[in-house]
VMD Tcl script that draws the C-alpha trace (Angstrom):
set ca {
  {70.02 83.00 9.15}
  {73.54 81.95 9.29}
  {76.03 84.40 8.39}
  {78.46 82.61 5.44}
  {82.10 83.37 5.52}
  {82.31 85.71 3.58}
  {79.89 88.24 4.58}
  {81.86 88.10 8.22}
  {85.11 88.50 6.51}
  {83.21 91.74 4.43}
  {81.24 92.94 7.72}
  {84.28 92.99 9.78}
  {86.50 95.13 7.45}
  {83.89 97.57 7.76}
  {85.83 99.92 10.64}
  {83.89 100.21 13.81}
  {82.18 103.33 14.77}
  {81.24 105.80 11.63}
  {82.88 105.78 8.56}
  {81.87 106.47 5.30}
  {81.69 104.51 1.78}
  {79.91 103.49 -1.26}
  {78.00 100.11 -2.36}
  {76.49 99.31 -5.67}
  {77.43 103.03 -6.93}
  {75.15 104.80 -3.72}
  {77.34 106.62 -0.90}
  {76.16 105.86 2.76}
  {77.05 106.42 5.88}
  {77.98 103.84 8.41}
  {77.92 102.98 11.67}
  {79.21 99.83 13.01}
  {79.14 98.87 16.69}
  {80.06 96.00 18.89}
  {78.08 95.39 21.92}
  {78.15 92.64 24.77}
  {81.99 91.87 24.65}
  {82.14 91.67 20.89}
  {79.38 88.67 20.67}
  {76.96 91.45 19.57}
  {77.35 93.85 16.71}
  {74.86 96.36 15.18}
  {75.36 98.00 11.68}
  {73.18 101.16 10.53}
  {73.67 102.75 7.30}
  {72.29 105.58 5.79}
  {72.37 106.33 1.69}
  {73.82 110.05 1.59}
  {71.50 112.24 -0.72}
  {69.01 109.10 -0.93}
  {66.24 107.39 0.81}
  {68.09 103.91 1.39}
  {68.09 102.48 4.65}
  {69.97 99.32 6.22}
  {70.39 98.32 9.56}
  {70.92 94.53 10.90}
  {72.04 93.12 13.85}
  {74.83 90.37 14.28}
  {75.56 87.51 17.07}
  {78.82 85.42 17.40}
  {76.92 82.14 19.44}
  {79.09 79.49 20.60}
  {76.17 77.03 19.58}
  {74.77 78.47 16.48}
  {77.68 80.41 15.23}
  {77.25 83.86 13.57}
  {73.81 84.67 13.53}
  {72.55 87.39 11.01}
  {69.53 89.28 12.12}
  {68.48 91.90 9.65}
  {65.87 94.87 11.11}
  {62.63 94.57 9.21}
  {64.04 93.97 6.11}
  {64.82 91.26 3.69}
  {68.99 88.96 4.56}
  {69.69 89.84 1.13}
  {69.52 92.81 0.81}
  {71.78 93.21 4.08}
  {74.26 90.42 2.81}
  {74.61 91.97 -0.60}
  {75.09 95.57 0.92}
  {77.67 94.41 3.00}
  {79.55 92.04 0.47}
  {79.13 95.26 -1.96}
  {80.37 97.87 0.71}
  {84.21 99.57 0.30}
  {85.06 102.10 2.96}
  {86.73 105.17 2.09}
  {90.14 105.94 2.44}
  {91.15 107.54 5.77}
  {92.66 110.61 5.27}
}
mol new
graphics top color blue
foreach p $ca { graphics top sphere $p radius 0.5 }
foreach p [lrange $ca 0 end-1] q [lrange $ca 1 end] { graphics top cylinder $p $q radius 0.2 }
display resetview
């Protein structure tokens, strides 16, 4: 699946390493990390307090473009995660 415009804009203002936020009212924890140069990326999240899980890999091709590669689960509910996801505040 090809990775629209503005999940990259969403997925990249997610800060790299761990960090910590909320989408769609549940709290997770994040971890964001680029891999081979920045062509690879890998985002795991874990729902503080809850059972949620998301994890997804992402490609930058020269080809192809951005490819989105979700872990055994369905794109959407990656994309809609990540278009839903607001970091918190450094303090």
């Amino acid at each position: 699946m090809s990775a629209s415009d503005a999940f990259l804009t969403a997925f990249f203002a997610i800060p790299p390493g761990s960090s910590t936020g909320h989408s769609h009212g549940r709290r997770y924890v994040v971890s964001r990390i680029e891999l081979a140069g920045g062509r690879s990326h890998k985002l795991v999240a874990h729902e503080l307090g809850g059972g949620d899980y998301i994890s997804l890999n992402l490609y930058l091709t020269r080809n192809s473009g951005a490819l989105l590669r979700p872990c055994e689960m369905p794109a959407e509910k990656v994309v809609e995660f990540v278009l839903g996801f607001v970091p918190d505040p450094h303090r």
